[in-house]
C-alpha positions as MATLAB code, in Angstrom:
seq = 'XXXXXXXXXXXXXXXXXXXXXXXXXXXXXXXXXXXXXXXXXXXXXXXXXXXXXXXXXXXXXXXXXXXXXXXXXXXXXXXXXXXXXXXXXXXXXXXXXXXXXXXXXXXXXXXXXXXXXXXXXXXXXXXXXXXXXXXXXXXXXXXXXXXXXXXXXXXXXXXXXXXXXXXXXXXXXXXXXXXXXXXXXXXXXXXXXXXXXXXXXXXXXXXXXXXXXXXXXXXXXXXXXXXXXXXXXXXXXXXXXXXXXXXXXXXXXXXXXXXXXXXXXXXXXXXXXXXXXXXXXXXXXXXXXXXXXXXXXXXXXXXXXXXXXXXXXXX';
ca = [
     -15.496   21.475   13.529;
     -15.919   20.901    9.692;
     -19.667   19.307   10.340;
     -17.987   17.064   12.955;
     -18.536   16.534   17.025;
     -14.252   16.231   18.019;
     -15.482   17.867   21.415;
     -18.068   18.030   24.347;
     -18.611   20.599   27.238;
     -20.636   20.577   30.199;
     -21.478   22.663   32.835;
     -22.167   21.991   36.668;
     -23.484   24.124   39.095;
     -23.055   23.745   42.759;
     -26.002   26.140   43.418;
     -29.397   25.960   41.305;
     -29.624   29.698   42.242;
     -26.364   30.473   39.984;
     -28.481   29.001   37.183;
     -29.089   31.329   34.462;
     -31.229   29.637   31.189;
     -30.516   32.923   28.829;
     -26.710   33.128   29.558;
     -25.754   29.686   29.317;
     -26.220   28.826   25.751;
     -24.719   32.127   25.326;
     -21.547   30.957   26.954;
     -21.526   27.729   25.300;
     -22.092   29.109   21.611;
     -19.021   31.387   22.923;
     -17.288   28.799   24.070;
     -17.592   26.000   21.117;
     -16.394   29.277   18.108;
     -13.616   29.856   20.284;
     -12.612   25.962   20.100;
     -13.500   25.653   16.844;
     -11.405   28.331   15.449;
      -8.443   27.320   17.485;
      -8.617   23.297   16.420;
      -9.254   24.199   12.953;
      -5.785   26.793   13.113;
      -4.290   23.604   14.696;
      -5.642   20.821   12.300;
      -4.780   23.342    9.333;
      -0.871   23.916   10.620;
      -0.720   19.779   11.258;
      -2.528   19.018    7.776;
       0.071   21.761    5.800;
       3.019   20.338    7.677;
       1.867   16.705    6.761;
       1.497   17.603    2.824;
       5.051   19.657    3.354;
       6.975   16.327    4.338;
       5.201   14.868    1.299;
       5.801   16.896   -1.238;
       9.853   16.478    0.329;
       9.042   12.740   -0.115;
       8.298   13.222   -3.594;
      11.567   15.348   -4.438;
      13.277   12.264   -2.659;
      11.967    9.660   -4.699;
      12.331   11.948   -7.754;
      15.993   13.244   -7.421;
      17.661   10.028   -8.476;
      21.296    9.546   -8.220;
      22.132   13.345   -9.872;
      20.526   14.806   -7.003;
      22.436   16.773   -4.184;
      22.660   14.158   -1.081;
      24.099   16.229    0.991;
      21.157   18.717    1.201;
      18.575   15.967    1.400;
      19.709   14.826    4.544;
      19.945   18.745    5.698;
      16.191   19.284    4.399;
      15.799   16.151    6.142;
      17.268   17.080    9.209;
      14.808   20.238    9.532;
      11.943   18.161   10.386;
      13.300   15.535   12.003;
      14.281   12.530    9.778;
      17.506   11.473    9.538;
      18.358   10.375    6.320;
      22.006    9.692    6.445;
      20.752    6.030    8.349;
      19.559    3.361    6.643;
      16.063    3.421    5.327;
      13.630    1.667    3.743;
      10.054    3.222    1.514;
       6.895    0.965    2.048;
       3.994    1.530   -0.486;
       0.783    0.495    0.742;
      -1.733   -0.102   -1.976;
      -5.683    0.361   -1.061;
      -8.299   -0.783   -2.770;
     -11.687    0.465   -2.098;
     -14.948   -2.082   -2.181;
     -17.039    0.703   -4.268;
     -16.258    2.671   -7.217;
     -17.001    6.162   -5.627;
     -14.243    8.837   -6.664;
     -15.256   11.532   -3.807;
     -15.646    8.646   -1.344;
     -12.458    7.508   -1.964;
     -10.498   10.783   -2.077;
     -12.217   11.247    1.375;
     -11.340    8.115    2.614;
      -7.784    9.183    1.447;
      -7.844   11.884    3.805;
      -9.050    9.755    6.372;
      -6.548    7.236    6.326;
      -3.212    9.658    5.985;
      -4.482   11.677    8.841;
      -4.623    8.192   10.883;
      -1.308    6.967   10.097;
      -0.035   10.827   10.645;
      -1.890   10.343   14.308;
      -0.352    7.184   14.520;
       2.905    8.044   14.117;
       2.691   11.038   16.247;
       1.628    8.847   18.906;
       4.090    6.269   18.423;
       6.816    9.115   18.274;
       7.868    7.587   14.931;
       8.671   10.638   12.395;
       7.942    8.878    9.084;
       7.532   10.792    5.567;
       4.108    9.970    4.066;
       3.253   10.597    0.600;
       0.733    9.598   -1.784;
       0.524    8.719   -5.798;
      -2.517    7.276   -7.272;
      -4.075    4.539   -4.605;
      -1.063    4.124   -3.370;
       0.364    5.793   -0.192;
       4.213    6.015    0.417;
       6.000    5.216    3.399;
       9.947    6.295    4.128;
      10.836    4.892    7.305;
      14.576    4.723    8.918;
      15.851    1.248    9.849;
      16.373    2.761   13.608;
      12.584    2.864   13.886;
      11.920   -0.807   13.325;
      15.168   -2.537   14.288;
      13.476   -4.297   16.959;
      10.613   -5.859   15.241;
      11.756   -5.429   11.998;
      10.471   -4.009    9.059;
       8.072   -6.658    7.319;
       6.676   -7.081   10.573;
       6.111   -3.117   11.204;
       4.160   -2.601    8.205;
       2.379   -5.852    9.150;
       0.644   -4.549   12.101;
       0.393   -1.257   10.472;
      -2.064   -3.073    7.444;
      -3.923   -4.786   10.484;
      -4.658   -1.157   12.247;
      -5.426    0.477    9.564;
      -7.654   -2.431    8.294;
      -9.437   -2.724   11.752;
      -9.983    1.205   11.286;
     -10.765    1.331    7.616;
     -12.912   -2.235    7.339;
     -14.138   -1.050    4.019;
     -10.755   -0.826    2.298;
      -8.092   -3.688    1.562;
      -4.722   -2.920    2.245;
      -1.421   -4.280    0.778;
       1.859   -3.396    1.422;
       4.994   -3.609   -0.223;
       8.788   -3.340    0.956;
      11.976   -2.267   -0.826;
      14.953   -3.604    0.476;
      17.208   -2.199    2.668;
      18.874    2.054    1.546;
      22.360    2.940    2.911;
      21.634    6.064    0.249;
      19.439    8.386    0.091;
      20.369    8.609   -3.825;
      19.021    5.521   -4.243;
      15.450    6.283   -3.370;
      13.985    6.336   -6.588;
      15.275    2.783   -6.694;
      13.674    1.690   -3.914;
      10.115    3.254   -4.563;
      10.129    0.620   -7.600;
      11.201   -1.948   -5.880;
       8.337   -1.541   -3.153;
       5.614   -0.796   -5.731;
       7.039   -4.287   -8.127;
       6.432   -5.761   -4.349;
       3.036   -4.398   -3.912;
       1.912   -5.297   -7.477;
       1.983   -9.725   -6.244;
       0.617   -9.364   -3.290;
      -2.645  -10.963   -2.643;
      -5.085  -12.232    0.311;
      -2.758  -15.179    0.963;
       0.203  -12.508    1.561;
      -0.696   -9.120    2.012;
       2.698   -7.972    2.865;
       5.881   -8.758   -0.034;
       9.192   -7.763    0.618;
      11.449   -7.080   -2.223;
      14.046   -9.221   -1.055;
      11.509  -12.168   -1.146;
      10.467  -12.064   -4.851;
      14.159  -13.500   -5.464;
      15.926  -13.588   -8.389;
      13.009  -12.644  -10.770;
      12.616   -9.202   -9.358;
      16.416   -8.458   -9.452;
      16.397   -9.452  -13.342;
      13.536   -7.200  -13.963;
      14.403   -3.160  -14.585;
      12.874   -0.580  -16.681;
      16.020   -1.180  -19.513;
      14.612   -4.806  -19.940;
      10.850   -4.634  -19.099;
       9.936   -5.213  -23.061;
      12.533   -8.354  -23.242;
      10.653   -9.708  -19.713;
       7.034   -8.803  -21.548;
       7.861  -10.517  -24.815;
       9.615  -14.166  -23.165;
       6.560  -14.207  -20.532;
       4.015  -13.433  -23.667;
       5.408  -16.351  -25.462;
       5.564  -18.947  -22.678;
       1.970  -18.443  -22.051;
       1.633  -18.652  -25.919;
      -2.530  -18.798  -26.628;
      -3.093  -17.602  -23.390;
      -3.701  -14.191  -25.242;
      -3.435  -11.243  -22.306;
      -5.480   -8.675  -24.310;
      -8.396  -11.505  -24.706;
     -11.064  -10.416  -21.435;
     -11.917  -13.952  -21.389;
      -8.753  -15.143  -20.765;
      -8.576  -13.367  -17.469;
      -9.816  -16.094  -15.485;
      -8.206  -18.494  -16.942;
      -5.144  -16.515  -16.217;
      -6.369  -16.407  -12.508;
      -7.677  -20.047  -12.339;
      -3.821  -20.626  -13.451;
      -1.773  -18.422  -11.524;
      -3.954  -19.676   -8.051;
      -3.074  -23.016   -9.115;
       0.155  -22.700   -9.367;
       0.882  -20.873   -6.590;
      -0.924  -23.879   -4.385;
       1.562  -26.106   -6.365;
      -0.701  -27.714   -8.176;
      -2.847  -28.493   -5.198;
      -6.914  -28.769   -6.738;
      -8.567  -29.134   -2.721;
      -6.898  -25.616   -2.074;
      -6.919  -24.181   -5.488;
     -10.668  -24.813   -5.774;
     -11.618  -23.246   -2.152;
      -9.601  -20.163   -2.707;
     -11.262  -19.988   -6.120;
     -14.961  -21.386   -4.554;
     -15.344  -23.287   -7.518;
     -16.378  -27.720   -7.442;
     -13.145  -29.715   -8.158;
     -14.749  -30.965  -11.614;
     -15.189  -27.590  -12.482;
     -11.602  -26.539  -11.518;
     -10.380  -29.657  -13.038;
     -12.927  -28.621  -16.256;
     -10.600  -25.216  -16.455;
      -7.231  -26.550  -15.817;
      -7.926  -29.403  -18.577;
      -8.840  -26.394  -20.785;
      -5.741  -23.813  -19.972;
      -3.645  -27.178  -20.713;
      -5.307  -27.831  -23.876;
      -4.548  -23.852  -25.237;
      -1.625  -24.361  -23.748;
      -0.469  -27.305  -25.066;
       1.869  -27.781  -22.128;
       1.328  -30.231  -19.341;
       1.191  -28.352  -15.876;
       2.131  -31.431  -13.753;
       5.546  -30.635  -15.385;
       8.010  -29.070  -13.075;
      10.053  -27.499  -15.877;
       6.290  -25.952  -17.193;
       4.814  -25.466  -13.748;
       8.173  -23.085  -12.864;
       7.774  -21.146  -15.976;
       4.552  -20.351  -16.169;
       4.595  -19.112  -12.485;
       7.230  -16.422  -13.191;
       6.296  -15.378  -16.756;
       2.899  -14.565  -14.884;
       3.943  -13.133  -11.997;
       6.726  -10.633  -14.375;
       4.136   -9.501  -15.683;
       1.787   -8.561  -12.615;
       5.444   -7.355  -11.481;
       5.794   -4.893  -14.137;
       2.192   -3.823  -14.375;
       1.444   -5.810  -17.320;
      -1.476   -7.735  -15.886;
      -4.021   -7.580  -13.092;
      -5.938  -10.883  -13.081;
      -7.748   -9.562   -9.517;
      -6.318  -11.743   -6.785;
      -6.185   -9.033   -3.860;
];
């Protein structure tokens, strides 16, 4: 089907004499259209449904808080989900190890018809949508009460990483929706999530980026740019060089200052990391031993990666 082996068929017979070397490729040529035809209706019907409960994702996330809630939930209701629960939208961020457009739009495919499979199998009826790289997850609190939503989408990244070894994955969680009004709300919260998440924590939670990523909103994202601009002062973002400086800087200051583990996630010598850090302090002109310094740098960075500002590359 489609260039692809999903099937095999053999035949047995209990008497030699029944054996007939014309008519049995005949049946089996027969035999594998038929299939064909009727996996490919199936496949087609699954695949339209799939991009159905999308594109009802997408009106979701896009009907903000003017939108009728009442017939959400009923649309909702039609094919399965039940919307009037508590909820909460995952976006899962992938990035792909070569710069291949077709490869990646394939592997697209690939990966939304595993987590469709995997959901089916699981009997949990998620909506699944996509935008860009990223792919967006609704999923109803009922579904994950037990283990709990951060660890859900946990061992979903580890799946679809063991399936997909050529792709990193990186989630990110909105916090918890009593309404489905408030959908659009949460989709930014998930993908402000998504946007600091790295190799040391693949999965953020809204809820866990604190206070910063309450303050931040698209009515003050040019205030947030232009304080976190001027605390890194020299540290010019639009300068390519400075990129990883900006990295070198963030990494240590996430490790708290610590050069054995800033230099081994970095694989740099400690003289050169200390080389670097003695240079971001000199543009600087701030001492990052400094507690007061240390805090302020780490958020006016990571508002920025928050609000798209910035990628210094640390997935």
């Amino acid at each position: 089907m489609q260039n692809k082996i999903v099937g095999y068929c053999s035949f047995i017979y209990h008497d030699l004499d029944q054996f007939n070397a014309s008519i049995s490729p005949m049946i089996l040529e027969r035999l594998a259209s038929v299939s064909s035809v009727c996996l490919l209706n199936e496949k087609t019907k699954l695949e339209s449904y799939e991009r159905m409960k999308g594109f009802f994702l997408e009106e979701i996330i896009n009907a903000g808080q003017q939108g009728n809630y009442h017939d959400l939930i009923m649309k909702a209701g039609l094919i399965g989900v039940d919307l009037s629960k508590p909820f909460y939208i995952c976006v899962l961020d992938c990035r792909f190890q070569e710069d291949d457009l077709s490869k990646e739009l394939e592997m697209q495919k690939e990966i939304l018809s595993f987590l469709t499979a995997y959901g089916n199998e699981q009997k949990q009826n998620m909506l699944i949508g996509q935008r860009a790289k990223h792919l967006i997850l609704l999923v109803t609190e009922d579904q994950v009460e037990k283990a709990g939503i951060q660890p859900w989408l946990s061992k979903m990244v580890d799946l679809l990483s063991s399936q997909f070894s050529s792709v990193k994955f990186y989630g990110g969680i909105s916090s918890k929706v009593n309404n489905v009004s408030y959908a659009g709300d949460a989709y930014k919260e998930a993908l402000t999530s998504v946007r600091v998440a790295s190799k040391h924590q693949q999965i953020i939670s809204f809820e866990s980026l604190g206070v910063v990523g309450v303050l931040i909103n698209e009515k003050n994202e040019q205030e947030v740019k232009k304080i976190a601009k001027a605390c890194l002062g020299n540290l010019k973002l639009d300068d390519p060089k400075n990129i990883e400086l900006l990295r070198t800087l963030y990494i240590f200051l996430v490790n708290g200052g610590n050069l054995e583990q800033t230099a081994a996630d970095l694989a740099l010598s400690i003289s050169g990391l200390r080389y670097r850090v003695s240079k971001i302090e000199s543009i600087l002109q701030q001492e990052l031993r400094n507690p007061m310094i240390h805090h302020q740098l780490l958020l006016s960075i990571q508002s920025l990666m928050m609000i798209g500002e910035i990628d210094i590359g640390i997935k």
